[in-house]
N, CA and C atoms as an extended XYZ file, in Angstrom:
192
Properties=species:S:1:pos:R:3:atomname:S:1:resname:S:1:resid:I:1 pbc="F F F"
N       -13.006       20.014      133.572 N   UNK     1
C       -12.547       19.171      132.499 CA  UNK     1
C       -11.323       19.826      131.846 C   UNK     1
N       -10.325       19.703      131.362 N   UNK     2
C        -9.036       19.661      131.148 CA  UNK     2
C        -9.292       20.162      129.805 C   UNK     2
N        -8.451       21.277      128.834 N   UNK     3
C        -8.351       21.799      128.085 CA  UNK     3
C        -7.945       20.715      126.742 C   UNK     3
N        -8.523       20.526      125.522 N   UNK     4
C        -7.542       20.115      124.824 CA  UNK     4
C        -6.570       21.133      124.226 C   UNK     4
N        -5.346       20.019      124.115 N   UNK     5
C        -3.837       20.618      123.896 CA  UNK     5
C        -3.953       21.062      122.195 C   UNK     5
N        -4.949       20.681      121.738 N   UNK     6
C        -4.945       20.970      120.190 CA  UNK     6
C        -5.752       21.866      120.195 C   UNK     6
N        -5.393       22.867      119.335 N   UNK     7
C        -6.502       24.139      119.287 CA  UNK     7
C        -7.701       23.694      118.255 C   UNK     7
N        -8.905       24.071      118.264 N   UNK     8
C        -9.590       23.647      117.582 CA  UNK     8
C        -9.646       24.504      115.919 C   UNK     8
N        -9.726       23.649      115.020 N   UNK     9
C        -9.328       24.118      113.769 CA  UNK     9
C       -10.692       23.992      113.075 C   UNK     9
N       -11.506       25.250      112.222 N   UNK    10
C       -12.196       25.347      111.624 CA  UNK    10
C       -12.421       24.359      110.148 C   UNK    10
N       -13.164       23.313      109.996 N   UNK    11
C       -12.790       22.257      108.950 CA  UNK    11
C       -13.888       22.964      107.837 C   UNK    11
N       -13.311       23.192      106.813 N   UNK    12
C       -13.875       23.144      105.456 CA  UNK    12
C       -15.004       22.911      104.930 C   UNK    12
N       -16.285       23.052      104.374 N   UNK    13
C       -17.182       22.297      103.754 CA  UNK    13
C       -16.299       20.881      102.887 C   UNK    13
N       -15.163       21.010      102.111 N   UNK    14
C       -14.961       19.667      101.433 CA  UNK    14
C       -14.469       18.893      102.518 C   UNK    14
N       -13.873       19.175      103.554 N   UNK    15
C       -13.628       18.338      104.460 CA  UNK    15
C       -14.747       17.704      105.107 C   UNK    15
N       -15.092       18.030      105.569 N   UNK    16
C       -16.762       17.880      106.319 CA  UNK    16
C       -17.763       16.937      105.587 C   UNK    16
N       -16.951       17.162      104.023 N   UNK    17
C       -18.191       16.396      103.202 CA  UNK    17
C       -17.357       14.763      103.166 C   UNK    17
N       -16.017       14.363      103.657 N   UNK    18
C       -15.326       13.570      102.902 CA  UNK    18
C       -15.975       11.951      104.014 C   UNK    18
N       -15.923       11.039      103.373 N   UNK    19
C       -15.791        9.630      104.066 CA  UNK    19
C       -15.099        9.710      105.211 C   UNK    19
N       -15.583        8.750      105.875 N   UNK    20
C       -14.394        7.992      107.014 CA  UNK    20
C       -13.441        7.313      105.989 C   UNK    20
N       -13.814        6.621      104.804 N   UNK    21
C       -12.512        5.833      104.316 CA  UNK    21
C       -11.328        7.159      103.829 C   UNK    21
N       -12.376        8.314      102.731 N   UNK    22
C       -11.204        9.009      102.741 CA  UNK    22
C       -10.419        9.615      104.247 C   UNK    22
N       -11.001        9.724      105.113 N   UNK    23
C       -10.556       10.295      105.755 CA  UNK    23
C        -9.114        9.247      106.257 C   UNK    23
N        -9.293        8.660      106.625 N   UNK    24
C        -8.428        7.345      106.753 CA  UNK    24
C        -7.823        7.324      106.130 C   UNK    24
N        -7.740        7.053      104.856 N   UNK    25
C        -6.417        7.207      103.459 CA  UNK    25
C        -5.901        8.464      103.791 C   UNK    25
N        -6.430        9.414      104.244 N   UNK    26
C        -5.509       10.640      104.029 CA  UNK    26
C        -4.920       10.792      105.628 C   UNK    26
N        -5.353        9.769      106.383 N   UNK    27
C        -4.439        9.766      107.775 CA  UNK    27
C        -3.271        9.010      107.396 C   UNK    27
N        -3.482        7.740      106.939 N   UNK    28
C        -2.333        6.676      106.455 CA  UNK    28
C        -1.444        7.923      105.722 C   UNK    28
N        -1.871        8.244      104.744 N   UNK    29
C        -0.729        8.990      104.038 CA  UNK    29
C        -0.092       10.245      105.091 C   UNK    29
N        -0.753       10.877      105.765 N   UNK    30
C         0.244       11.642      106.116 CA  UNK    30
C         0.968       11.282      107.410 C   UNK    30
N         0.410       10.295      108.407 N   UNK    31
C         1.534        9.222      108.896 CA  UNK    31
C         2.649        8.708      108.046 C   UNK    31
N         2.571        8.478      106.648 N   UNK    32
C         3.809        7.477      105.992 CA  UNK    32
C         4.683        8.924      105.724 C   UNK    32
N         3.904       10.412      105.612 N   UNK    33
C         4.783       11.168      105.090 CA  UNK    33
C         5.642       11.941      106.639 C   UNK    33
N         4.874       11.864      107.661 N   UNK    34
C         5.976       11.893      108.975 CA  UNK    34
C         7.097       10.843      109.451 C   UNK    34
N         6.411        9.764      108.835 N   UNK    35
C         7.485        8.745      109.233 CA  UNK    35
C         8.631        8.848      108.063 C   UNK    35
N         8.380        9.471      106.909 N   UNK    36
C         9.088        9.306      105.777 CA  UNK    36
C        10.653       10.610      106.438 C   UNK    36
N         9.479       11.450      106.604 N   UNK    37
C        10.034       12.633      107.141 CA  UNK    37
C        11.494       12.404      108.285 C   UNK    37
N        10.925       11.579      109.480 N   UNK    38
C        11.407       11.225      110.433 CA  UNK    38
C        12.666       10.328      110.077 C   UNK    38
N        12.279        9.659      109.599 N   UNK    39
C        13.807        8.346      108.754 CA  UNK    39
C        15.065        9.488      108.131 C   UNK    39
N        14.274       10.060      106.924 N   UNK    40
C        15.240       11.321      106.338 CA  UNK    40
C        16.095       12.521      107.544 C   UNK    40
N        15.345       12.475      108.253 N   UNK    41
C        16.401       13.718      109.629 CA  UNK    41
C        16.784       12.923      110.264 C   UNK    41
N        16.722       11.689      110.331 N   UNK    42
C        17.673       10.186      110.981 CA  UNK    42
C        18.686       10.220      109.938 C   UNK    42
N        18.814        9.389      109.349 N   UNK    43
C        20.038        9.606      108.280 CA  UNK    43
C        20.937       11.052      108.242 C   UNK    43
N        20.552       12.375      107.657 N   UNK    44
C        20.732       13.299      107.806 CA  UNK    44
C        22.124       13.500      108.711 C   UNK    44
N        21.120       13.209      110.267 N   UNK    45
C        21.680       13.689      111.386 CA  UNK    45
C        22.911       12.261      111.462 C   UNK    45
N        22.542       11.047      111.083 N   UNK    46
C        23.863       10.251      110.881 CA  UNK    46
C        24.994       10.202      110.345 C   UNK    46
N        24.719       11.286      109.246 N   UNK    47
C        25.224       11.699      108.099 CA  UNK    47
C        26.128       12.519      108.948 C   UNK    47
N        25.651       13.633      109.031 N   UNK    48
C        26.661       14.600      110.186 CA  UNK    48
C        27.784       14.326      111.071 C   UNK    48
N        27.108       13.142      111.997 N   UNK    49
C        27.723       12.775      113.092 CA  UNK    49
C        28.820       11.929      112.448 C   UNK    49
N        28.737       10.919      111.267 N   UNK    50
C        29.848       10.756      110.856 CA  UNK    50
C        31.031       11.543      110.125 C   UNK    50
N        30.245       12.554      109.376 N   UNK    51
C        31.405       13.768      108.799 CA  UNK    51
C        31.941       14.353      110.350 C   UNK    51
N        31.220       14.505      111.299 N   UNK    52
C        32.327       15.537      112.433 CA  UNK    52
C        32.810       14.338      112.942 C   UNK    52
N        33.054       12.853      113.001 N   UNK    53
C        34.075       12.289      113.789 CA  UNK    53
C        34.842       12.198      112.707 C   UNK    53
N        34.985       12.159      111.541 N   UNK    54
C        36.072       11.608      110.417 CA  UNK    54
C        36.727       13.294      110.505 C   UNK    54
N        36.000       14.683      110.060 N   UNK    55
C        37.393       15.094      110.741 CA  UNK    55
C        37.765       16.085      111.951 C   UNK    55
N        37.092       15.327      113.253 N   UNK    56
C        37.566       15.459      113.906 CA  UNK    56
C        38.861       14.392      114.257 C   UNK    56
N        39.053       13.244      113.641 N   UNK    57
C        39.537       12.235      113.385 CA  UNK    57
C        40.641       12.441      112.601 C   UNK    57
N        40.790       13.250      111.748 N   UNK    58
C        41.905       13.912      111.210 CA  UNK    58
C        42.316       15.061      111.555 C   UNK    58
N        41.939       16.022      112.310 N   UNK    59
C        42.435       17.022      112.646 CA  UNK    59
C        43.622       16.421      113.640 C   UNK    59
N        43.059       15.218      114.469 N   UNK    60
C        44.123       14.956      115.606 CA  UNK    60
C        45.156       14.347      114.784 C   UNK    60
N        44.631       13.520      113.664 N   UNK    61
C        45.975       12.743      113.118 CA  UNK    61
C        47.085       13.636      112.641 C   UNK    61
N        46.605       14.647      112.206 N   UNK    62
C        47.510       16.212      111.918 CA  UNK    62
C        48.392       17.042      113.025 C   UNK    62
N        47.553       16.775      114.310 N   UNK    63
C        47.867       17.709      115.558 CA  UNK    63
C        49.226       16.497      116.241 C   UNK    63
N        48.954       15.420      115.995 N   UNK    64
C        50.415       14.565      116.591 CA  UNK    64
C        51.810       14.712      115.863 C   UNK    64
């Protein structure tokens, strides 16, 4: 049988004690906070890519 890729992590007594619903609310939330995550280093990295063509975009208008 095939290893899981996740190491197994020792869970807490308060964890252990919590709902499936909490448990669930606190999956939703930290899905919205990777996806939140993920959007922000999207932009970011858009952010970038437009500062190095604007001046790489002027360096040439300088170099003619």
């Amino acid at each position: 049988m095939p290893k899981s890729q996740f190491p197994r992590i020792k869970m807490s007594q308060e964890d252990r004690n919590k709902t499936q619903e909490q448990l669930l609310e606190e999956l939703a939330y930290l899905r919205a906070e990777v996806a939140l995550l993920k959007k922000r280093r999207a932009l970011r990295l858009e952010q970038e890519a437009r500062e190095a063509a604007e001046q790489q975009r002027l360096q040439n208008l300088y170099q003619d």
